[in-house]
N, C-alpha and C positions, 0 to 999 in steps of 0.2 A: 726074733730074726737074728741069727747070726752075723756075725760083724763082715764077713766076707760080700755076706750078699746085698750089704746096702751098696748103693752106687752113689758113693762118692761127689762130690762135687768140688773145683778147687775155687776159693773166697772169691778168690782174683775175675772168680765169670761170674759168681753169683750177681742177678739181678733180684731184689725185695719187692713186692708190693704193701703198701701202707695203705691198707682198706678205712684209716677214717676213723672212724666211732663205730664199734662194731653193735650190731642191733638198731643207729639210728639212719642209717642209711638216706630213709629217705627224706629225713628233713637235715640233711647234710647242710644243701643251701639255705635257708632258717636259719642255721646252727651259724654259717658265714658272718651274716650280716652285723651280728654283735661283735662277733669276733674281731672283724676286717677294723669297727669303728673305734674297739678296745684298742685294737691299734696302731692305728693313725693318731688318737690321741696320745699313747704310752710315745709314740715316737715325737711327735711335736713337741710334749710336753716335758720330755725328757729332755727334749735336744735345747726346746730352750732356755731348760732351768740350768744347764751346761751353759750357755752364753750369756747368762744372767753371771753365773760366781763369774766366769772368767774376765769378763769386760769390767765388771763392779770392783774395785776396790776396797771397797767398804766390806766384800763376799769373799775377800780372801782370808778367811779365817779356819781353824783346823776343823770346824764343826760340817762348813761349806766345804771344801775338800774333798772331806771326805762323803759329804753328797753327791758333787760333782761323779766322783769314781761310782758310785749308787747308781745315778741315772746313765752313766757311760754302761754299764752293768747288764743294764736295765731293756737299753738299748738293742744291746748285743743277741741277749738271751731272747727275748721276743724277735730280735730278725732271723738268727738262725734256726726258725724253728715254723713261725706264723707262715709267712711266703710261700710256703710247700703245705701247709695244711691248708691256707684257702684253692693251690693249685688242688688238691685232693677235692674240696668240697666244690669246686666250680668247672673244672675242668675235667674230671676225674683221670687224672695225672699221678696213679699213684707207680708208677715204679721207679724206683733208686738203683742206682747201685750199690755192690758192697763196699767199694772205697768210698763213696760220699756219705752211706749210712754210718759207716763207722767214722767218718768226721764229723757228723753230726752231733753223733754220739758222746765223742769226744768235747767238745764245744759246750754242747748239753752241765756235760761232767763237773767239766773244767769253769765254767760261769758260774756254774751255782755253788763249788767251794770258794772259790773267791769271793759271791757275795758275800759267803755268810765270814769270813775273814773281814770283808769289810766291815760288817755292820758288827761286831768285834771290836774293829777299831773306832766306830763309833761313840759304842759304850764305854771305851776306855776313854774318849774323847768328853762324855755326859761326865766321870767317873774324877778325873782333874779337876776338869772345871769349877767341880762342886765341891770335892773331899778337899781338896788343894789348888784354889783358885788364884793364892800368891804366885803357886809356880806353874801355873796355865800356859803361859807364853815363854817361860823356859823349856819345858820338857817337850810342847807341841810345837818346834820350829820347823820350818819350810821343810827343812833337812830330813827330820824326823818323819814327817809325813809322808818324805816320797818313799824313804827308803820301808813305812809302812807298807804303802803300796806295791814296793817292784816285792814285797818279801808275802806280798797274797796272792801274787801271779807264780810268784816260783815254786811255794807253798802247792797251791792247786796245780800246777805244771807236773812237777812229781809225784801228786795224788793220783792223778787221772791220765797220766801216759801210761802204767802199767793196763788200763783198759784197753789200749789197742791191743797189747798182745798178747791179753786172756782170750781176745773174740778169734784173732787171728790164730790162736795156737789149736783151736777147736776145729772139728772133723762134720764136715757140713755135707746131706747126702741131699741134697735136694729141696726139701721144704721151706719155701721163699717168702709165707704170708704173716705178717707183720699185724698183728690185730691192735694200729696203735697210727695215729697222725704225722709222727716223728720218732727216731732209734733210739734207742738208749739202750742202758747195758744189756739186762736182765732180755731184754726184747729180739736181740741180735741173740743172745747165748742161748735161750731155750730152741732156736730152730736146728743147734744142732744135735747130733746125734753123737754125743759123745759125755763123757761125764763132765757138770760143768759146778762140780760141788768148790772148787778153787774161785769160780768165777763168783759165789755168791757166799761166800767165805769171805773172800775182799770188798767186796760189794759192802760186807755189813760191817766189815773194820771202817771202809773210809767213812759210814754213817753216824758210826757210833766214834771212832777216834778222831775225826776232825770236826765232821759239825757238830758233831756231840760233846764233842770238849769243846767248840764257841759255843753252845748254849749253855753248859757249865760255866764258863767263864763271867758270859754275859750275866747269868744271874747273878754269881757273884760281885759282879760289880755294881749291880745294881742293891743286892743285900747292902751292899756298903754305902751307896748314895739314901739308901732310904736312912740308915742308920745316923747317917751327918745331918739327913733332912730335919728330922726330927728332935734333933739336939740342938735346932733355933728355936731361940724361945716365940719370935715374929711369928702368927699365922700367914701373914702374907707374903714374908721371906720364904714360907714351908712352899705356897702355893705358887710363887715363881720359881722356886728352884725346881718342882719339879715339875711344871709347865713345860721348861727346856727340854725335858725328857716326853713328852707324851709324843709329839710325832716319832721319835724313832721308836717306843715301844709298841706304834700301831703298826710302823714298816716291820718291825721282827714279828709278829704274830699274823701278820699276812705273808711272810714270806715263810717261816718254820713250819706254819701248822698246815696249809694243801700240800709243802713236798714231806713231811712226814707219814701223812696219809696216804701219797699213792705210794712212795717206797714201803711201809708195810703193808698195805694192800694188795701190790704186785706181789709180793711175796707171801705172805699169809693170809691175806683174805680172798682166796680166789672162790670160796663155795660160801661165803658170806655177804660179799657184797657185790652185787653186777656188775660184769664188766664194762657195759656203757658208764656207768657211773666213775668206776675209777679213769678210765680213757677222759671223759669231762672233765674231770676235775683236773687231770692232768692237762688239760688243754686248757684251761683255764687259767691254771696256774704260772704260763708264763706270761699271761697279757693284761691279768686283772693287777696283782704288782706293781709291775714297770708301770700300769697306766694310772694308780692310785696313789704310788711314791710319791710325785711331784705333786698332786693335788692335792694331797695330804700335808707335803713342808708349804705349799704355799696360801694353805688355808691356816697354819697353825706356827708360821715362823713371821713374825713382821717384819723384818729386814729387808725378806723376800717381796713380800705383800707392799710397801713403799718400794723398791726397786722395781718392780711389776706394774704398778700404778703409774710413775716416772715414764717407763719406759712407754709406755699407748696414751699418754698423757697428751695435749695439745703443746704444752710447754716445752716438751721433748721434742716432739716432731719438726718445731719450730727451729731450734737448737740443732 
């Protein structure tokens, strides 16, 4: 069809519909109820492993920190996204606009390079601690951590603001259906009718140049904690040092490995693998995380697990 004869559309009217799971339609509501519980626990459990570092003393340490920022993360990314998927599966409420789909979008973007900046700084946190545990409390002071922090917001701030106006610069004639729970880049960019080879050109820089250099990083630093682990001669010293480390190498491989699978999935596996299957997985993947994060440090950190006990204890309630 020639270009003149498409009819146009300007972003600013477009409204989306977000059909769900396409193919599962009809056990949408099924599909809710795990969902809704995933959570309500990601959120309680998050929120109060945030009022555990903050009120505890004993939790303000660089390790806890940068949890804290993890579960605020955590937070985030499953409310901007959960609240309009169970309105989809319950209500079926799928239409958006285009300004709130591309905040979404953005939001979307924006959280999940920051995670993986955080959990970055995590491992740079496992990585002291162990290689050089003399200067643990020099190099990791209060100071140093926020400015960790505001430099993973601004980090991912300038990642993913050029995504609003890759979506926005594109030429949309009409085609409004969304085969997906929630917007994200690739999802907005394929409905228009325009070439959007820039759009997934950037797309796969920011994948491979920032969270692909933290998961380069992170290996490396862990190559190097394994390398000190093993130069104690103690098995027991081996086996606590790197105790410290297993909760967060279970948060990175629940958090790397479902969003590397639907970002090349969205993009290369479209005649390989079902689309209900990659849409699940995607759906899954902001609520299984956030809701495993904390149950994960607080089955496998004691600090937590005594401050946790304390706190629903009779002696505390007393107190």
């Amino acid at each position: 069809m020639a270009p003149s004869s498409y009819n146009y559309t300007s972003p600013q009217d477009m409204w989306y519909v977000l059909i769900g799971i396409p193919g599962l339609e009809d056990v949408h509501s099924w599909i809710s109820i795990p969902i809704c519980f995933m959570y309500i626990v990601a959120i309680v459990g998050n929120l109060f492993l945030i009022f555990l570092i903050v009120t505890e003393q004993r939790l303000h340490e660089p390790m806890y920190l940068f949890l804290s920022m993890l579960a605020l993360a955590d937070v985030l990314l499953a409310t901007s996204t959960v609240p309009k998927m169970l309105a989809i599966f319950w209500f079926h409420s799928m239409n958006i606009s285009f300004g709130f789909c591309v905040s979404q979008m953005f939001f979307i973007h924006f959280i999940f390079v920051a995670e993986s900046a955080i959990l970055l700084a995590m491992a740079f946190d496992r990585y002291v601690a162990i290689c050089h545990p003399l200067r643990y409390t020099a190099v990791l002071t209060s100071s140093v951590i926020g400015k960790i922090g505001i430099a993973a917001m601004v980090r991912s701030f300038i990642i993913c603001f050029p995504f609003i106006f890759l979506v926005h610069r594109l030429i949309y004639c009409g085609r409004n259906i969304i085969p997906h729970s929630y917007c994200e880049h690739m999802g907005i960019a394929r409905l228009a009718c325009d070439n959007i080879n820039i759009n997934i050109i950037y797309g796969l820089t920011v994948a491979l140049l920032s969270t692909g250099l933290d998961i380069i990083l992170i290996i490396m630093s862990y190559t190097m904690i394994l390398c000190t682990v093993f130069q104690i001669p103690s098995w027991t010293a081996r086996i606590k040092a790197l105790s410290t480390c297993g909760s967060h190498i279970c948060v990175i491989l629940m958090f790397y490995a479902p969003a590397f699978f639907s970002f090349f999935a969205h993009r290369f596996g479209g005649k390989t693998i079902p689309h209900h299957i990659h849409i699940l997985v995607a759906n899954l993947y902001v609520v299984v995380p956030p809701m495993l994060n904390p149950i994960i440090y607080g089955v496998k950190t004691k600090q937590i697990q005594d401050r946790v006990i304390l706190f629903f204890s009779p002696i505390s309630i007393c107190c």
